[in-house]
N, CA, C and O atoms as a Tripos MOL2 file, in Angstrom:
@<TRIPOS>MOLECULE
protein
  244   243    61     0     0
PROTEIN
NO_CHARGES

@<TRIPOS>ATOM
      1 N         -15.3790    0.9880   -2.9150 N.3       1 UNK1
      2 CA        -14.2560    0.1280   -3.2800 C.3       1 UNK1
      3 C         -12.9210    0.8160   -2.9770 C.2       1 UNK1
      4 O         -12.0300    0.2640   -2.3310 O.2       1 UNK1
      5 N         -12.8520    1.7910   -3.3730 N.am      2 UNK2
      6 CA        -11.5790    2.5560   -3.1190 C.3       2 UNK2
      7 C         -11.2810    2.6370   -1.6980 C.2       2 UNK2
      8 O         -10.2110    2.4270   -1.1270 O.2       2 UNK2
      9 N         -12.6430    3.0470   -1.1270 N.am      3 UNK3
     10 CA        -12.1540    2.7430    0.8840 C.3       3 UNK3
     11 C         -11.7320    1.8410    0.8660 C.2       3 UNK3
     12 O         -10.5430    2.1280    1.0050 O.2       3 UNK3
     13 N         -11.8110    0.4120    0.7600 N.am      4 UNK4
     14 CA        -11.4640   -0.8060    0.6380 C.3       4 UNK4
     15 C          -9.7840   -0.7160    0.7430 C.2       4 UNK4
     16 O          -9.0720   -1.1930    1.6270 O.2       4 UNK4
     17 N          -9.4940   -0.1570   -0.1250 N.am      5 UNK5
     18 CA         -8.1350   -0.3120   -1.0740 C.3       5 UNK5
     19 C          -7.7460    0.5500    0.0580 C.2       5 UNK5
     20 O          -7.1910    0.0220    1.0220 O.2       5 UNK5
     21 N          -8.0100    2.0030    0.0450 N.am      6 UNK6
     22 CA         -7.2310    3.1470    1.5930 C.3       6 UNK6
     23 C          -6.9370    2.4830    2.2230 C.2       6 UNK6
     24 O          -5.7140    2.4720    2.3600 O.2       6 UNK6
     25 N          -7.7800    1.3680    3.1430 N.am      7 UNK7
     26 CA         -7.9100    0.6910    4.2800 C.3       7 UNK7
     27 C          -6.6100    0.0510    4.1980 C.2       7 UNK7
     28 O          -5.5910    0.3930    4.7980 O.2       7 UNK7
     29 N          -6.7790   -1.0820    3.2490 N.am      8 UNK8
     30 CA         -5.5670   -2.1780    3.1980 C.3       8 UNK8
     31 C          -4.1150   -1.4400    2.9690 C.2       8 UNK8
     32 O          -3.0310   -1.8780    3.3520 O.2       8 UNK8
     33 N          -4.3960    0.0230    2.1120 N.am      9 UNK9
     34 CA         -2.4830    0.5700    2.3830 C.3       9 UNK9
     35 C          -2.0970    1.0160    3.2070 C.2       9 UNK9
     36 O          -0.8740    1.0330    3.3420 O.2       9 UNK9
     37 N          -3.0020    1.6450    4.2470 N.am     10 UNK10
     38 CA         -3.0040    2.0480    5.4210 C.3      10 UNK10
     39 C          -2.2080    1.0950    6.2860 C.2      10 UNK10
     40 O          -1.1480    1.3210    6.8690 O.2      10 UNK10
     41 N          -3.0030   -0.1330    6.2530 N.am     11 UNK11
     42 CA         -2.7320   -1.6510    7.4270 C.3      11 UNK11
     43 C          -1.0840   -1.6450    6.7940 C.2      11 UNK11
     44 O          -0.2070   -1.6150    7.6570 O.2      11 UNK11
     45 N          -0.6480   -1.6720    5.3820 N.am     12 UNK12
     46 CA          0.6350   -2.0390    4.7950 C.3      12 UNK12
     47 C           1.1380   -1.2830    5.7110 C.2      12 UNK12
     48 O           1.5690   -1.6940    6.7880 O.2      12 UNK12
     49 N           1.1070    0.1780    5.2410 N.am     13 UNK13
     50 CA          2.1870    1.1890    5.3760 C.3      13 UNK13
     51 C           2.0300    0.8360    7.1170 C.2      13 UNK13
     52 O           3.2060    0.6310    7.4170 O.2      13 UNK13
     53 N           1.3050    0.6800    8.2550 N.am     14 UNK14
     54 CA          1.7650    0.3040    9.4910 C.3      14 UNK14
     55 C           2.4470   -1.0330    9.8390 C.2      14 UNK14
     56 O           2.9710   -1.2070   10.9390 O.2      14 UNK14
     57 N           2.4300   -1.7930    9.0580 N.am     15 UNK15
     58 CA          3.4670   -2.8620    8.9160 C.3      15 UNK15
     59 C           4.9350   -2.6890    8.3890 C.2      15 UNK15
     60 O           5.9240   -3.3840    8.6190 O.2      15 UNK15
     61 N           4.8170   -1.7380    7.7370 N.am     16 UNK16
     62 CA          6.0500   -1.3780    6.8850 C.3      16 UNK16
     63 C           7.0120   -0.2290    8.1230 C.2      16 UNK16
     64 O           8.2060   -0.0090    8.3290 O.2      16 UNK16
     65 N           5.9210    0.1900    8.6160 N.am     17 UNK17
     66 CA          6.5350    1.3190    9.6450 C.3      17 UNK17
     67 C           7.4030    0.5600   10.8960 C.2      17 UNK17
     68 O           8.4010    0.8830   11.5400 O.2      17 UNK17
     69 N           6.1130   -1.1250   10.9040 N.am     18 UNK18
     70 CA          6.4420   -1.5360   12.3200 C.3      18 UNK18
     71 C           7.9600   -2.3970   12.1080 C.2      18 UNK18
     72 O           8.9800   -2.3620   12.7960 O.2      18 UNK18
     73 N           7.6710   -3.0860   10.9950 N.am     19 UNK19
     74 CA          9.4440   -3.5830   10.8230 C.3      19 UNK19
     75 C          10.7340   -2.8270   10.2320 C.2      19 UNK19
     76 O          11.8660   -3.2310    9.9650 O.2      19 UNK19
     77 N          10.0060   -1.3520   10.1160 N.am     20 UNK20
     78 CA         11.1890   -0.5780    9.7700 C.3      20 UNK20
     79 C          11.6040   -0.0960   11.4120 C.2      20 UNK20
     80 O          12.7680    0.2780   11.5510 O.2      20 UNK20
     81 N          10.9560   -0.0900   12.3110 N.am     21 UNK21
     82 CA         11.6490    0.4240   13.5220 C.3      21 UNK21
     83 C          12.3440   -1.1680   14.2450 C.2      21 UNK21
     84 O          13.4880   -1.2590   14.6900 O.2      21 UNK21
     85 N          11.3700   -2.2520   14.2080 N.am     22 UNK22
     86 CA         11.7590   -3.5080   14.6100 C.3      22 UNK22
     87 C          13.1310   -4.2630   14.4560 C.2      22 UNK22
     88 O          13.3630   -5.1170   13.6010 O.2      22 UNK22
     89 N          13.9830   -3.8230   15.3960 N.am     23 UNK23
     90 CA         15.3620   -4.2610   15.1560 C.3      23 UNK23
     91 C          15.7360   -5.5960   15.5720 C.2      23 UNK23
     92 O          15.9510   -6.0450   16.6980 O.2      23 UNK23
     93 N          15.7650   -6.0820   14.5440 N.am     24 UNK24
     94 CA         15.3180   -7.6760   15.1200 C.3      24 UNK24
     95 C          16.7870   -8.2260   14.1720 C.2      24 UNK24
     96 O          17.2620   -7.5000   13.2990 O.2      24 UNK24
     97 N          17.2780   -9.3640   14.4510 N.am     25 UNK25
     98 CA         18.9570   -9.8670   14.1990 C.3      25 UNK25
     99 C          18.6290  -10.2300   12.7860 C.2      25 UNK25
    100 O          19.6330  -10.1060   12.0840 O.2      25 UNK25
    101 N          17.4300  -10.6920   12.0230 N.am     26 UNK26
    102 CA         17.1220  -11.1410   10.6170 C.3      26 UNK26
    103 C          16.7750   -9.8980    9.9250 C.2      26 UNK26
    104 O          15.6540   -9.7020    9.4540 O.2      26 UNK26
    105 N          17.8270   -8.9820    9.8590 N.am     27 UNK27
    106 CA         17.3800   -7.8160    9.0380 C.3      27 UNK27
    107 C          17.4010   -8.3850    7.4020 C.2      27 UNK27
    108 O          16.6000   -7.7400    6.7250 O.2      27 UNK27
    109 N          18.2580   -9.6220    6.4850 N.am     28 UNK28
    110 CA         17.8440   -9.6840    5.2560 C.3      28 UNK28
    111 C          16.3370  -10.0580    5.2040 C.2      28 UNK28
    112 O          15.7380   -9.8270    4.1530 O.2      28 UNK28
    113 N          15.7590  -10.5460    6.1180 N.am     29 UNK29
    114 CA         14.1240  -11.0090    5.7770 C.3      29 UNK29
    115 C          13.1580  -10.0880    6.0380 C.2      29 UNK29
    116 O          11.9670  -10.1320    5.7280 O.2      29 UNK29
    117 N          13.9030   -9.0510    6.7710 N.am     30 UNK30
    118 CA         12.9140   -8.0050    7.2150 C.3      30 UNK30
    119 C          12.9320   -7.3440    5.9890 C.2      30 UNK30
    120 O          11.8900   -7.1950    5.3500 O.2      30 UNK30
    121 N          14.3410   -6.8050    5.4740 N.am     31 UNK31
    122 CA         14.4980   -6.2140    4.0340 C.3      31 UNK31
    123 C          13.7610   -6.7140    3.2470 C.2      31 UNK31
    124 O          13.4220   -5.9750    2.3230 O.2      31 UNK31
    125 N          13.2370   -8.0510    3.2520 N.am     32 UNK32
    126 CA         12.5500   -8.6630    1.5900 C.3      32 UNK32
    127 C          11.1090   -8.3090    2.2800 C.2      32 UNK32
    128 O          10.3990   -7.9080    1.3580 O.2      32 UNK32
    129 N          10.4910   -8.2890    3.3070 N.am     33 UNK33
    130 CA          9.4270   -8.1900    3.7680 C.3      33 UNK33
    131 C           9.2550   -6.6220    3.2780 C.2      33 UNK33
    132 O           8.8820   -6.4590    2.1160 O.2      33 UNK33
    133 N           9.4240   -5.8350    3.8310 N.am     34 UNK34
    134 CA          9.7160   -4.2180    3.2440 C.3      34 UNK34
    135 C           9.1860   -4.3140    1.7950 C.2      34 UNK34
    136 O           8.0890   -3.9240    1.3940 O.2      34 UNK34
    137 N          10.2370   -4.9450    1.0370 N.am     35 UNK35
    138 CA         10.3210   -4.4750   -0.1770 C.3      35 UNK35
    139 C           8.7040   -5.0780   -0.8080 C.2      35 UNK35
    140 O           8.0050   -4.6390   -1.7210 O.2      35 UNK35
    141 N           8.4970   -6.3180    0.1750 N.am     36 UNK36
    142 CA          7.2380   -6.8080   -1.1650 C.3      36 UNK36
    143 C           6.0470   -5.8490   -0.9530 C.2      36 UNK36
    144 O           5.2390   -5.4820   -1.8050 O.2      36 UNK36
    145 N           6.1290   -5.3500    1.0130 N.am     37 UNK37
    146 CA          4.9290   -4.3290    1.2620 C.3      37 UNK37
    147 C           5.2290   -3.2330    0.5920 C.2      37 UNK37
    148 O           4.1930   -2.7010    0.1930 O.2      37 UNK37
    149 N           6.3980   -2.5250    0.2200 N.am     38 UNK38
    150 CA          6.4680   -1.4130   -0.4850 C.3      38 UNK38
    151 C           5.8910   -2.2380   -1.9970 C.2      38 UNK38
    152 O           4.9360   -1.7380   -2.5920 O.2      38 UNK38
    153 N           6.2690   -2.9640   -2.3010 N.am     39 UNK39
    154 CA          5.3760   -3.0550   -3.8540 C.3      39 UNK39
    155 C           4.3330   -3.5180   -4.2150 C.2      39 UNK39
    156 O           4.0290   -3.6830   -5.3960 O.2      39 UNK39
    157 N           3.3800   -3.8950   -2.8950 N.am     40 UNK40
    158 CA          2.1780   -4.0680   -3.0950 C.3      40 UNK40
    159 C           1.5840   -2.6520   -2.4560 C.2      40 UNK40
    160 O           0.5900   -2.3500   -3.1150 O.2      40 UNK40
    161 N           1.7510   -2.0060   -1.7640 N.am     41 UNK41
    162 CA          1.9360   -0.5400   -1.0670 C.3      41 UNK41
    163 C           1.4860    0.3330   -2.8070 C.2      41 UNK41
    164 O           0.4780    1.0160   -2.9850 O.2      41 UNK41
    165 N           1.9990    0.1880   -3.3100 N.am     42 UNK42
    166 CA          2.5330    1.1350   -4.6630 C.3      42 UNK42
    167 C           1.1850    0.4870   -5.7250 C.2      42 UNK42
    168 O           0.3170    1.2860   -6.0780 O.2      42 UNK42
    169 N           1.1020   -0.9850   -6.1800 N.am     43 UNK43
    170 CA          0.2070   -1.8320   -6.2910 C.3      43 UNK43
    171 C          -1.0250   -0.7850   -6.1930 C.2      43 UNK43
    172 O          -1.2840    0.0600   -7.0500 O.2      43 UNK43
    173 N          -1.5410   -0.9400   -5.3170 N.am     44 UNK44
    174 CA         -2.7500   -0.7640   -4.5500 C.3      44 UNK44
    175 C          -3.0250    0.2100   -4.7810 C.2      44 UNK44
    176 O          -4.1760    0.3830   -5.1810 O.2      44 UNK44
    177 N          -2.0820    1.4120   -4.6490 N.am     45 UNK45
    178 CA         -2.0200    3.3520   -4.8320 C.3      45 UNK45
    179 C          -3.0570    3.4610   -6.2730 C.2      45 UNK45
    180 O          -4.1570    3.9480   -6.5380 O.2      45 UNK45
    181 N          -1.7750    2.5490   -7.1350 N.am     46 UNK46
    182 CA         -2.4490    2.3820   -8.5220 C.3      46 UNK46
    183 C          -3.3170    2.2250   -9.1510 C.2      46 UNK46
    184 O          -3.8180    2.7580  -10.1410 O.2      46 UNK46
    185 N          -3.6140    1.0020   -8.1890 N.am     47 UNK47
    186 CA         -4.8650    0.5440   -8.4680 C.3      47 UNK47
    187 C          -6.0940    1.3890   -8.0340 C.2      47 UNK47
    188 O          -7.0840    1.4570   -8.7620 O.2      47 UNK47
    189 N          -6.0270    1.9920   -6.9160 N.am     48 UNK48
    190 CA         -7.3140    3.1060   -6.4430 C.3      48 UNK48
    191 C          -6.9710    4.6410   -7.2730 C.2      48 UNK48
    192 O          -7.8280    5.5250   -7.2950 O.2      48 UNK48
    193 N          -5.8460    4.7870   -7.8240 N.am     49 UNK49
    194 CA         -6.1230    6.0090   -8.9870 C.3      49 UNK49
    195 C          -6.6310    5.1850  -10.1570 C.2      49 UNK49
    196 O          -7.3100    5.9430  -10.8490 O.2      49 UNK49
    197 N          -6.6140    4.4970  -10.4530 N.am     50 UNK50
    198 CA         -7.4000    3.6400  -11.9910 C.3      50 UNK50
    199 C          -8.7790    3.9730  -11.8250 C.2      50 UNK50
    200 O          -9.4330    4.6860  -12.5850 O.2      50 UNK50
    201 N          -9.3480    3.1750  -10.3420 N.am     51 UNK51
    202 CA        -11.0870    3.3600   -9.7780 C.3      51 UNK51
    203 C         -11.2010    4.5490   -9.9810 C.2      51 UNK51
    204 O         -12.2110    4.8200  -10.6290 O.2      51 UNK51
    205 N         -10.5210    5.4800   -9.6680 N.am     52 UNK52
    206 CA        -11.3700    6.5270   -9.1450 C.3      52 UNK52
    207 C         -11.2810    7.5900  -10.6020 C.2      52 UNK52
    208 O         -12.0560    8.5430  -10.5110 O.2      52 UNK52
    209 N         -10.7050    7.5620  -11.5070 N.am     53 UNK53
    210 CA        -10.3020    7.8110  -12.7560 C.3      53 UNK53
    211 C         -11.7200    8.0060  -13.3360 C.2      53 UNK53
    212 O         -12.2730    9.0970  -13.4750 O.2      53 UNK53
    213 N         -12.2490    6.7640  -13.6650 N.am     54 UNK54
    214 CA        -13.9750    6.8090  -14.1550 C.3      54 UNK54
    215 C         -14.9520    7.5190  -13.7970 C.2      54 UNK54
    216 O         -15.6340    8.2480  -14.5180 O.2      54 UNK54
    217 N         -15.1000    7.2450  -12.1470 N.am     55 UNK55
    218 CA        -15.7160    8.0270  -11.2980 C.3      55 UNK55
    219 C         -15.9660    9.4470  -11.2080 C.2      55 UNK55
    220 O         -17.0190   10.0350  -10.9580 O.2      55 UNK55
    221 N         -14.5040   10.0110  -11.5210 N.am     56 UNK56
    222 CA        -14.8050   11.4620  -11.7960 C.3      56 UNK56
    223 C         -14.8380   12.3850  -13.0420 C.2      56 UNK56
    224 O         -15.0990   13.5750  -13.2140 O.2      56 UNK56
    225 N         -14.2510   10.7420  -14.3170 N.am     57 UNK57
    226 CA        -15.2180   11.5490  -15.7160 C.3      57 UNK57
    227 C         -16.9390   11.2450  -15.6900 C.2      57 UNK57
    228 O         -17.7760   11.7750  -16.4200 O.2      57 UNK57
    229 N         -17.1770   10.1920  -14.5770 N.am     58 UNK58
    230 CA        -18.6480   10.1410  -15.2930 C.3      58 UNK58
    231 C         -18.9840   11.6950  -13.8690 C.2      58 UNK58
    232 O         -19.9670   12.3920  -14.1210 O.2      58 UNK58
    233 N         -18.5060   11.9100  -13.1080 N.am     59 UNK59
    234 CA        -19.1920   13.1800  -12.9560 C.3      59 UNK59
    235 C         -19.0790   14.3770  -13.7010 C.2      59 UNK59
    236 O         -20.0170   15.1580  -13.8590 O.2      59 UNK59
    237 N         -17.7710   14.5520  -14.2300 N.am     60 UNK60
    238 CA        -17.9990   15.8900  -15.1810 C.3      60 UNK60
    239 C         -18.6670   15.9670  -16.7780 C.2      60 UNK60
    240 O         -18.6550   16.9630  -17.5020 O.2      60 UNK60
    241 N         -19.1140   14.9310  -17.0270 N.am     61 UNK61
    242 CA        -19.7740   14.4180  -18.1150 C.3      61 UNK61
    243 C         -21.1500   15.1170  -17.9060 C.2      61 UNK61
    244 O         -22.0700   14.9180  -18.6990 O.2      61 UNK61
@<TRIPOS>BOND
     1     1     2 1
     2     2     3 1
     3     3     4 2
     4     3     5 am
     5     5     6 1
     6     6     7 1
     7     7     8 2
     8     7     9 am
     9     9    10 1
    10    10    11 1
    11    11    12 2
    12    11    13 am
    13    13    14 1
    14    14    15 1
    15    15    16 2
    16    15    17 am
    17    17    18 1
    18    18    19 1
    19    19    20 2
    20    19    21 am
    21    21    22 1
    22    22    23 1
    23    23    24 2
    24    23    25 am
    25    25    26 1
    26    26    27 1
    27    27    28 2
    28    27    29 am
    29    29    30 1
    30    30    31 1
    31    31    32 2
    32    31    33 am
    33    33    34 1
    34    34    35 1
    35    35    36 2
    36    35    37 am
    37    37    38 1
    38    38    39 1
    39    39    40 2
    40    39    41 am
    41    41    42 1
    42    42    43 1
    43    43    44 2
    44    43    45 am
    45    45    46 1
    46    46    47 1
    47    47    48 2
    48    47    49 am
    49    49    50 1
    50    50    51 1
    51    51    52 2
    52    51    53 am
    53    53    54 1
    54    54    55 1
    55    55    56 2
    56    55    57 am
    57    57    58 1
    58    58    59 1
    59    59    60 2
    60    59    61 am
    61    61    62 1
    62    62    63 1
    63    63    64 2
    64    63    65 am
    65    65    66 1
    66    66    67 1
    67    67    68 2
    68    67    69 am
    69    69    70 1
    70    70    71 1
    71    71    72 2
    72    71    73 am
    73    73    74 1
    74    74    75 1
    75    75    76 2
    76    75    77 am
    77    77    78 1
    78    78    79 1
    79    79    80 2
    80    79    81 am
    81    81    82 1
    82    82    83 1
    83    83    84 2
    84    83    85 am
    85    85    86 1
    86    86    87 1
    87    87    88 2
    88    87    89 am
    89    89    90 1
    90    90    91 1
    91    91    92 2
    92    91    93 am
    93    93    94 1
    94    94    95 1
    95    95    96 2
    96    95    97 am
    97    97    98 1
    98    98    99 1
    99    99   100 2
   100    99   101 am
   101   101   102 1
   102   102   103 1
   103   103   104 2
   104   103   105 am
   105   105   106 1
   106   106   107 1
   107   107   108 2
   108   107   109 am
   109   109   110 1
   110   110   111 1
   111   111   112 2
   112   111   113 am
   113   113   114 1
   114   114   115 1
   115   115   116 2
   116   115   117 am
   117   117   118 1
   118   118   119 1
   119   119   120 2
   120   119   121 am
   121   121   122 1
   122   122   123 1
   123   123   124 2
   124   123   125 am
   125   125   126 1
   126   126   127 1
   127   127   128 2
   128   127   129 am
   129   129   130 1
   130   130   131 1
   131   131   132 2
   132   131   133 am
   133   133   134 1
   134   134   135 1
   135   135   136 2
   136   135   137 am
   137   137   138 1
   138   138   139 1
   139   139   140 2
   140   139   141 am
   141   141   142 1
   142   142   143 1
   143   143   144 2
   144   143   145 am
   145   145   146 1
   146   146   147 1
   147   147   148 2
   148   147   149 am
   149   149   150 1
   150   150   151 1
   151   151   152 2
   152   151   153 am
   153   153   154 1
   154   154   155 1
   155   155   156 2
   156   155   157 am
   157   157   158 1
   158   158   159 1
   159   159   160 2
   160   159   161 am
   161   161   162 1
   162   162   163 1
   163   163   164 2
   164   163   165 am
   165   165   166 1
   166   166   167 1
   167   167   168 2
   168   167   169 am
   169   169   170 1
   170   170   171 1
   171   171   172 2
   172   171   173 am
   173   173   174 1
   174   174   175 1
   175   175   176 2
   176   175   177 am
   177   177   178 1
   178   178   179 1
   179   179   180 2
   180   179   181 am
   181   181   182 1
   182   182   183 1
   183   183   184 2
   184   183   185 am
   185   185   186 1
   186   186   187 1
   187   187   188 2
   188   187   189 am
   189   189   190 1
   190   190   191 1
   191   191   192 2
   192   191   193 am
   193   193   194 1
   194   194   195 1
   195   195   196 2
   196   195   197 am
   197   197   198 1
   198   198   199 1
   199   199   200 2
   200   199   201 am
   201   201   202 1
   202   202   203 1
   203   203   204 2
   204   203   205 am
   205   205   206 1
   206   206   207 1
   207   207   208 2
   208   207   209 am
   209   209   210 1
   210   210   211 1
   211   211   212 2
   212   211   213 am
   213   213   214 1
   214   214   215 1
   215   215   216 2
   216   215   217 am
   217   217   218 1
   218   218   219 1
   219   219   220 2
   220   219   221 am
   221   221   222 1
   222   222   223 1
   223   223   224 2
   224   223   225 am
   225   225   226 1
   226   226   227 1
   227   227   228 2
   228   227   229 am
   229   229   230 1
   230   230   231 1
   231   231   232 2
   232   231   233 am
   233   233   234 1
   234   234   235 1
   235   235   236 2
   236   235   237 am
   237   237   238 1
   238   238   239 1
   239   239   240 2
   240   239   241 am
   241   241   242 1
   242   242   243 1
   243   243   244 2
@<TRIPOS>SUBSTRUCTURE
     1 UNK1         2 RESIDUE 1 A UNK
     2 UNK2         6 RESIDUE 1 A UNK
     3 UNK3        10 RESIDUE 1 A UNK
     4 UNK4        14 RESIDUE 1 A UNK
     5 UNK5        18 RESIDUE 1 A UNK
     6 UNK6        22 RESIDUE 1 A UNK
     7 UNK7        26 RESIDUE 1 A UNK
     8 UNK8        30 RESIDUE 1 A UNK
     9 UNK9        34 RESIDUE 1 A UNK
    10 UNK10       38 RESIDUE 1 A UNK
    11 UNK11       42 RESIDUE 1 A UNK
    12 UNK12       46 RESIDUE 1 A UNK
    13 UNK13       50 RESIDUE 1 A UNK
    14 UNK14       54 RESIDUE 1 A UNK
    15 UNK15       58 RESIDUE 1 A UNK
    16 UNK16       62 RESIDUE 1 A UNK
    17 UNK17       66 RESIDUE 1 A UNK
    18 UNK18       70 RESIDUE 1 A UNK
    19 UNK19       74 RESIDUE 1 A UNK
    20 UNK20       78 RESIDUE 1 A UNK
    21 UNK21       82 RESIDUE 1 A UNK
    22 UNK22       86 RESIDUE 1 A UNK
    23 UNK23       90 RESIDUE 1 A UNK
    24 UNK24       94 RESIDUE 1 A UNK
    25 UNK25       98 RESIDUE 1 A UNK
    26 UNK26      102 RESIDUE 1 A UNK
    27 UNK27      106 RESIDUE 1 A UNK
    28 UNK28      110 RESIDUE 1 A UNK
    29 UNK29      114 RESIDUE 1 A UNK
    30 UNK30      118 RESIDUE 1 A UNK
    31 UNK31      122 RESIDUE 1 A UNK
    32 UNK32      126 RESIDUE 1 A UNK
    33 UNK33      130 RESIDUE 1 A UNK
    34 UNK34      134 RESIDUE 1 A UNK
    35 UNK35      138 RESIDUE 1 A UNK
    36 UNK36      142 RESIDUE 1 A UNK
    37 UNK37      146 RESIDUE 1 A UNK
    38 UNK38      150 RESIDUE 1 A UNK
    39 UNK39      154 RESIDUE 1 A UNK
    40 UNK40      158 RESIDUE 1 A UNK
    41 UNK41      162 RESIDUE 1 A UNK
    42 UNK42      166 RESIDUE 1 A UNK
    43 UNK43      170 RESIDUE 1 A UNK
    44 UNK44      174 RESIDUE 1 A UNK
    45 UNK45      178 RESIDUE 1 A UNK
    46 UNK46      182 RESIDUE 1 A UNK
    47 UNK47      186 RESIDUE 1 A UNK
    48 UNK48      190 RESIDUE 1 A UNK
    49 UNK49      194 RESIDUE 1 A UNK
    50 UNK50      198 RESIDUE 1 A UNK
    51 UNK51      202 RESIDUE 1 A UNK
    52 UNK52      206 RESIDUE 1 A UNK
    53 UNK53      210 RESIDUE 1 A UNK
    54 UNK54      214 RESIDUE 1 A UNK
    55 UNK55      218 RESIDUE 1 A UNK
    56 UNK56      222 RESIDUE 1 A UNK
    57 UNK57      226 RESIDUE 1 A UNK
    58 UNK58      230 RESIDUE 1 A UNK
    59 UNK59      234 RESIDUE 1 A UNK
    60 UNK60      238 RESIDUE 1 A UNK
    61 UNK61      242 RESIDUE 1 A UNK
C-alpha cells in the first residue's frame, strides 16, 4: 500500500516540477494548480507515515 502512495507523490511532485518550469501566460491557474498538488503532495506523505507507523510496531513487538 505504501508503494501505492510513493508512486502517486512521485507522479505529483513531476507535475508540480512540470508546471513549475512551464511558462505559460496563465500563471494565476498554474499557481492554484501548484498549490492543490503541493497539498495533496503533503496529504499523501502523511498518509504513508500513518501506514507505515503500525507496520513497524508490529515488528518490534
Amino acid at each position: 500500500m505504501s508503494i501505492i502512495i510513493w508512486i502517486i507523490g512521485v507522479i505529483i511532485t513531476f507535475f508540480i516540477i512540470k508546471l513549475a518550469i512551464d511558462d505559460s501566460k496563465n500563471t494565476r491557474y498554474n499557481k492554484l494548480i501548484l498549490r492543490e498538488l503541493r497539498e495533496m503532495n503533503e496529504y499523501l506523505r502523511k498518509r504513508d507515515e500513518e501506514l507505515r507507523k503500525p507496520q513497524e510496531d508490529s515488528i518490534d513487538q
